[in-house]
C-alpha positions in Angstrom: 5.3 -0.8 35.2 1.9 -0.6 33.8 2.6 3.6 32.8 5.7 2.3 31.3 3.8 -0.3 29.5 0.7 2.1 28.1 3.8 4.9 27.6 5.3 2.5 24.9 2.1 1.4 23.6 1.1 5.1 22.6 4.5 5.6 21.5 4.1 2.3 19.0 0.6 3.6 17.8 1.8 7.2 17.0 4.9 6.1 14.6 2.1 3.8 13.0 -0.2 6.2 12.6 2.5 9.0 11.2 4.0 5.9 8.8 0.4 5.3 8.0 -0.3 9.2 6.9 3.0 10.0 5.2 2.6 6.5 3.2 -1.0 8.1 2.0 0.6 11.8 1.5 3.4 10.4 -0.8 0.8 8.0 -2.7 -1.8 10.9 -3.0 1.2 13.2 -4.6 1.9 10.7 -7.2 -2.0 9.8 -7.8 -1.9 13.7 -8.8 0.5 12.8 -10.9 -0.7 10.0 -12.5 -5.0 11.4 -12.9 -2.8 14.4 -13.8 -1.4 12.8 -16.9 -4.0 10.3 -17.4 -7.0 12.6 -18.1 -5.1 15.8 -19.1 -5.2 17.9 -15.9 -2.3 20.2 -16.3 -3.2 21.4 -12.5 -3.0 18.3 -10.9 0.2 17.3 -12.9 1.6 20.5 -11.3 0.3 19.5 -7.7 2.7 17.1 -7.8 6.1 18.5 -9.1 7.9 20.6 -7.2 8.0 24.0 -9.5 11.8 23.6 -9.9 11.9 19.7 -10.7 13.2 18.7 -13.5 12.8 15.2 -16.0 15.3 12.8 -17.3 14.1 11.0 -20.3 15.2 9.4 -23.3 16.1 10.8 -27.2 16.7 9.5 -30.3 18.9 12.5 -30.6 20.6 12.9 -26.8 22.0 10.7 -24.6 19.9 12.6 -21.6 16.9 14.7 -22.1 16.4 17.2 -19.2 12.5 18.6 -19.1 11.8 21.1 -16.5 8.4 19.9 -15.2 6.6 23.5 -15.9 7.5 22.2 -19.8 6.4 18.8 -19.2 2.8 20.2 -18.1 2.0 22.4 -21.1 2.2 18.7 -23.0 -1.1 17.9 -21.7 -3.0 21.3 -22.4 -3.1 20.0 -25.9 -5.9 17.1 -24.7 -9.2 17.4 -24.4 -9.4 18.5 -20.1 -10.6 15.6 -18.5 -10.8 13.3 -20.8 -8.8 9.8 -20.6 -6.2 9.8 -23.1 -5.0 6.0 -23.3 -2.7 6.4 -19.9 -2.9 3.3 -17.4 -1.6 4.4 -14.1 -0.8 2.5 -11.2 1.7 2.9 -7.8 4.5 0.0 -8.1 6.4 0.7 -4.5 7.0 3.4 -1.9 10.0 3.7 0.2 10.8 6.8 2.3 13.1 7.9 4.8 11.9 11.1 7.0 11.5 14.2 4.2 12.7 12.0 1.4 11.4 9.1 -0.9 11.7 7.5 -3.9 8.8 5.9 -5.5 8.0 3.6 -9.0 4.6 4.3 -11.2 3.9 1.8 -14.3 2.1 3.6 -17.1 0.6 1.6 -19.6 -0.7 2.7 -23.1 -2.4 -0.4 -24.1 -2.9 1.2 -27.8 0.6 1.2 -28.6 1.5 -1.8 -26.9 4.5 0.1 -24.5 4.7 -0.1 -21.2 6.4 2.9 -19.3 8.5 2.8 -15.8 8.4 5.8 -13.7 10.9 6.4 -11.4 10.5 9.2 -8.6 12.8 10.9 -6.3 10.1 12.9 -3.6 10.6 15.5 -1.0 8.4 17.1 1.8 8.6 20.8 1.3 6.8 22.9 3.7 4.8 20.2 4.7 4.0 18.7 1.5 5.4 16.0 -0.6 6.3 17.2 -4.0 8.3 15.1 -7.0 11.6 16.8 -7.2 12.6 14.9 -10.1 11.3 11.9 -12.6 12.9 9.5 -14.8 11.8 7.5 -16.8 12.1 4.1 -19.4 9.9 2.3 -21.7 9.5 -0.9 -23.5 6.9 -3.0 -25.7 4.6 -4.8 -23.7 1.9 -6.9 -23.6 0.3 -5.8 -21.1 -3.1 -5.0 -22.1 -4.7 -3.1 -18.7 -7.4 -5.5 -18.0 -7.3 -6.5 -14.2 -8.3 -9.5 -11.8 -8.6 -8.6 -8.7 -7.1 -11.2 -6.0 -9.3 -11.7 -2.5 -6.7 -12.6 0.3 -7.2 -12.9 4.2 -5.7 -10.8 6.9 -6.2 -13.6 9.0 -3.0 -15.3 11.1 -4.4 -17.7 13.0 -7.1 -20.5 12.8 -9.8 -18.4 14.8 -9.2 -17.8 17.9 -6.6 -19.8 18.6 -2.5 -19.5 18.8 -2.2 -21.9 15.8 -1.0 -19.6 12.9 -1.9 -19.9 9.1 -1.8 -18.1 6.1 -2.4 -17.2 2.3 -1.0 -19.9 0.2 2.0 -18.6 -1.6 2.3 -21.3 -3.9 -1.2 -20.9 -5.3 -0.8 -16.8 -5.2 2.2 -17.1 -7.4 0.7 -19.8 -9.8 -2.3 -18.0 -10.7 -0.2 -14.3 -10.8 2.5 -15.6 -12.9 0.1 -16.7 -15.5 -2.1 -13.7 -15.4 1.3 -11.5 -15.8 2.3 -13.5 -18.6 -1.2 -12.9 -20.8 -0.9 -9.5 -20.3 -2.8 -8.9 -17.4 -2.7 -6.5 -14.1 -3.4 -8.4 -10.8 -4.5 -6.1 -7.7 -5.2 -7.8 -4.5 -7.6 -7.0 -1.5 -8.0 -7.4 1.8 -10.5 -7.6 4.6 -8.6 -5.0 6.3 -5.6 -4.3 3.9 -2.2 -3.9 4.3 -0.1 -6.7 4.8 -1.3 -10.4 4.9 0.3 -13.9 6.1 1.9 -15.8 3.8 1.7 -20.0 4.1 3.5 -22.9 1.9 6.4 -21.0 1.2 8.9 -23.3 -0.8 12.0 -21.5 -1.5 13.2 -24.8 -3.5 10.6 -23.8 -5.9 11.8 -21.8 -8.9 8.8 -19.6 -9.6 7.9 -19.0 -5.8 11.5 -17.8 -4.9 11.4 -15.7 -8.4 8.3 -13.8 -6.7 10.0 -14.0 -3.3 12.9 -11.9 -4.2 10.7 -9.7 -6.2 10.4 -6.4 -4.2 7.8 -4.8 -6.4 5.6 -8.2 -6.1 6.5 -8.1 -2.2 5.3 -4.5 -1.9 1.9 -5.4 -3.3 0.9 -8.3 -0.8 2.1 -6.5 2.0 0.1 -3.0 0.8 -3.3 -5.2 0.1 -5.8 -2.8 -0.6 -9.0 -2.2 1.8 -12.7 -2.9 0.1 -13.8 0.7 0.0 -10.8 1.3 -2.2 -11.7 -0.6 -4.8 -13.5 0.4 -8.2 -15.5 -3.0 -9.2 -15.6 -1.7 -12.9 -12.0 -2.0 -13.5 -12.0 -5.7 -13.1 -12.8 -8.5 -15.4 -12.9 -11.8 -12.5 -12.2 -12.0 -8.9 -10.0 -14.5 -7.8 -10.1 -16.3 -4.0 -7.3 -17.3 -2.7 -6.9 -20.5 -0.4 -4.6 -21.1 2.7 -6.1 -21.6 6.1 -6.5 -18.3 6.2 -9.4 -18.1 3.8 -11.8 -19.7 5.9 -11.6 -16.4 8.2 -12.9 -12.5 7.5 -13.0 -13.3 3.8 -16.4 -15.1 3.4 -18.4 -12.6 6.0 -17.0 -9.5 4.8 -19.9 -7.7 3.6 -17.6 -5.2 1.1 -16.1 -7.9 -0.1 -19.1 -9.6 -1.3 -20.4 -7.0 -2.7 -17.6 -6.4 -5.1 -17.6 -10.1 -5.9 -20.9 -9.6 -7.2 -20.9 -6.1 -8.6 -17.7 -8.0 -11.4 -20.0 -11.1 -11.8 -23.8 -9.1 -12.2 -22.9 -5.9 -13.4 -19.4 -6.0 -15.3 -20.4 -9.7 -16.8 -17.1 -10.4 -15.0 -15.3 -14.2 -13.6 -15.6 -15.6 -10.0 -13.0 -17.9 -8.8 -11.0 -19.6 -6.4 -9.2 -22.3 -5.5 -8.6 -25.0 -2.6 -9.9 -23.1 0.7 -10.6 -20.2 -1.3 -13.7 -21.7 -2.9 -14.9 -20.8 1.0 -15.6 -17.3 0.0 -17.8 -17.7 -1.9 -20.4 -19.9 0.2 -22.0 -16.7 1.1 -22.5 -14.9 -2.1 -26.8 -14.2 -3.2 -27.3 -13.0 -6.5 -30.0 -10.2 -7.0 -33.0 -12.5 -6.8 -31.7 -13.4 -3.0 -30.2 -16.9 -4.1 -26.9 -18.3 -3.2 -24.6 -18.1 -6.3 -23.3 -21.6 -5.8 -27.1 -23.4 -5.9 -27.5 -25.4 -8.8 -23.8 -25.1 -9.6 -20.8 -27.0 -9.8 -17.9 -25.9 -7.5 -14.6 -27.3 -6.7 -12.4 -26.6 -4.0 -10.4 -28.6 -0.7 -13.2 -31.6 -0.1 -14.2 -32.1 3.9 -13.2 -35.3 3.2 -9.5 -34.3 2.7 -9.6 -32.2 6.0 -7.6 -34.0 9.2 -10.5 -34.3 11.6 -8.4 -34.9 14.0 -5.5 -31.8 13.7 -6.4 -29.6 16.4 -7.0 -26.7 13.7 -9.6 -28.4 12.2 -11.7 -27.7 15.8 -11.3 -24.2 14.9 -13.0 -24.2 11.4 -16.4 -21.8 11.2 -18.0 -24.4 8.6 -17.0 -26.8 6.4 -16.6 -26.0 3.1 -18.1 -29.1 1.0 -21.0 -29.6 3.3 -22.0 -25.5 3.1 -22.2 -25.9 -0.4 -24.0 -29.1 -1.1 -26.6 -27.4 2.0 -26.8 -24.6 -0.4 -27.6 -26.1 -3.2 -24.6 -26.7 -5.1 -22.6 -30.2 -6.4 -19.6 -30.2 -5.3 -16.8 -31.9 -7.4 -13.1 -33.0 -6.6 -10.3 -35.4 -7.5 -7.8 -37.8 -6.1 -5.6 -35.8 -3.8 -2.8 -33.3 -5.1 -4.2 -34.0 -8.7 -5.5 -31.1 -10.5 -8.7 -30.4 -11.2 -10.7 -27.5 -12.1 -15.0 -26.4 -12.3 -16.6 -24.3 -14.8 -20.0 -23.7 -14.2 -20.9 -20.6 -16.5 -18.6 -18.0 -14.8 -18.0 -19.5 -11.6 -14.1 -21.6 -12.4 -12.9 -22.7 -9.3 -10.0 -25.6 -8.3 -9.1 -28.6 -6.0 -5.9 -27.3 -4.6 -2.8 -25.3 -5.3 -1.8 -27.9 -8.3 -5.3 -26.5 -10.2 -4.2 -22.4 -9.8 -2.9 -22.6 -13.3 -5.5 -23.9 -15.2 -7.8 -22.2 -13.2 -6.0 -18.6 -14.0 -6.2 -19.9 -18.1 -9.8 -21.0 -17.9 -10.6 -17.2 -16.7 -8.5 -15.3 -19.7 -10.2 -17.9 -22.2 -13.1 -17.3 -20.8 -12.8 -13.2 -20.9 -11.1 -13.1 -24.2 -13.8 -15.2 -25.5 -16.5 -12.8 -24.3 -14.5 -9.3 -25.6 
């Protein structure tokens, strides 16, 4: 029984691990693509085509305009090599079947205000995945390729125990929505990245069950990024979301931290959160060695709110109010499910799930003031 058992294990670990690698392959084919086209690299643009491919774009004078990919190269040996040319690239989904997959890329171009949709049809071909055609769509957008970067938890349970928890939803979509509607991009990390638990899920909820039934929204919280993938100078503010599952991995992670405060210190950047979110940031020093929330004010889920006697509240690590206040820091809050919202500077953070809105326009006031 116990061979059978470590025969199934290793069987469960080895599909992981070759989902895992064929997940990278594919997204490192259409990264070629994307640098490729991005910064006028002819080379890596043909990295990822398959030399045979062809592209089916739009005309003002066809109803279908077929492009062989070796003619779609030459159109970036006119640009400087290596230099960005106004392209704003970035993975929407993956989905793939064995040797096949099909795969969406949004390309921004901020200057002209138009927002491109890339749709892939892939193919492994003597081991490697190649694009074996590419169609594509555009429209005018708002979008304006300044990012926030949202910190989420991998945890599913209140420490140790069997009780399970989660991101809040409800405050996730709140703060997203209004980002997406200013014109921003929202990335998310993870302790550990990949997929996260959700929590508060309210289906009854219009602009929750919009996002539910959003695949390409979907994709993104369960393909989290990892720290050491993330580039701290492409983000304007970081934003901490709350759900039990914040008080765990989030405000110990050492790579987390230091992105927090490479956007605050060295991009001039936003730090946020909201409701148990607010918990990672209790840990965060500036350069001089001082906690970032000493001498501030900072909002978040009050102690006082917390059932003392729920048998997940003998699993917190701290408590978030007292930490603060310990460290320097005035904590401030409202009557319950009211919103309220902190600015101190650029630290904005909120009460509860209620305060995710205001909270998201503080931070694009707050950035578009300073551009």
């Amino acid at each position: 029984m116990r061979k059978i058992f470590f025969t199934i294990l290793f069987a469960l670990v080895s599909n992981l691990s070759f989902s895992q690698s064929e997940q990278s392959l594919i997204e490192n084919c259409i990264q070629n693509y994307i640098v490729g086209t991005s910064y006028n690299k002819p080379d890596s643009i043909s990295k990822a085509f398959y030399s045979e491919a062809n592209l089916f774009l739009s005309h003002k004078e066809k109803p279908l305009w077929i492009v062989p990919a070796s003619e779609y190269v030459t159109w970036f040996q006119k640009g400087n090599q290596g230099e960005f040319n106004g392209r704003i690239g970035k993975i929407i989904s993956i989905e793939y079947f064995n040797d096949i997959a099909i795969a969406k890329a949004e390309i921004l171009i901020p200057q002209r205000k138009q927002e491109f949709m890339d749709m892939f049809l892939l193919k492994k071909i003597q081991g490697e995945w190649k694009i074996i055609s590419k169609s594509a769509s555009s429209k005018t957008s708002n979008k304006s390729g300044k990012k926030i970067l949202f910190i989420v938890s991998n945890a599913h349970y209140y420490g140790n125990s069997t009780i399970p928890t989660g991101n809040s939803f409800a405050e996730i979509v709140n703060a997203y929505d209004t980002f997406a509607n200013s014109g921003y991009t929202v990335d998310f990390v993870s302790p550990k990245g990949g997929d996260i638990p959700l929590a508060y899920i309210n289906t009854s909820d219009s602009l929750q069950k919009k996002y539910l039934y959003n695949p390409d929204f979907m994709y993104a919280i369960e393909h989290t990024a990892s720290p050491k993938e993330i580039d701290y100078k492409a983000y304007s503010a970081v934003h901490y979301i709350g759900g039990g599952s914040a008080m765990y991995d989030v405000p110990e992670n050492l790579g987390i931290q230091r992105i927090t405060m490479q956007v605050y210190e060295d991009n001039n950047g936003i730090i946020s959160s909201v409701c148990h979110g607010t918990a990672g940031i209790v840990n965060l020093k500036t350069k001089n060695g001082k906690f970032l929330v000493e001498g501030k004010k900072v909002s978040g889920y009050p102690d006082s709110f917390e059932k003392k006697d729920g048998e997940y509240f003998k699993h917190f690590p701290f408590l978030i109010q007292k930490t603060i206040e310990e460290r320097g820091g005035e904590f401030k809050f409202s009557k319950r499910n009211e919103s309220y919202v902190e600015q101190d500077g650029r630290i904005v953070t909120g009460q509860n799930f209620q305060s995710s809105n205001r909270v998201a326009l503080k931070i694009i006031e707050l950035i578009e003031k300073s551009n």
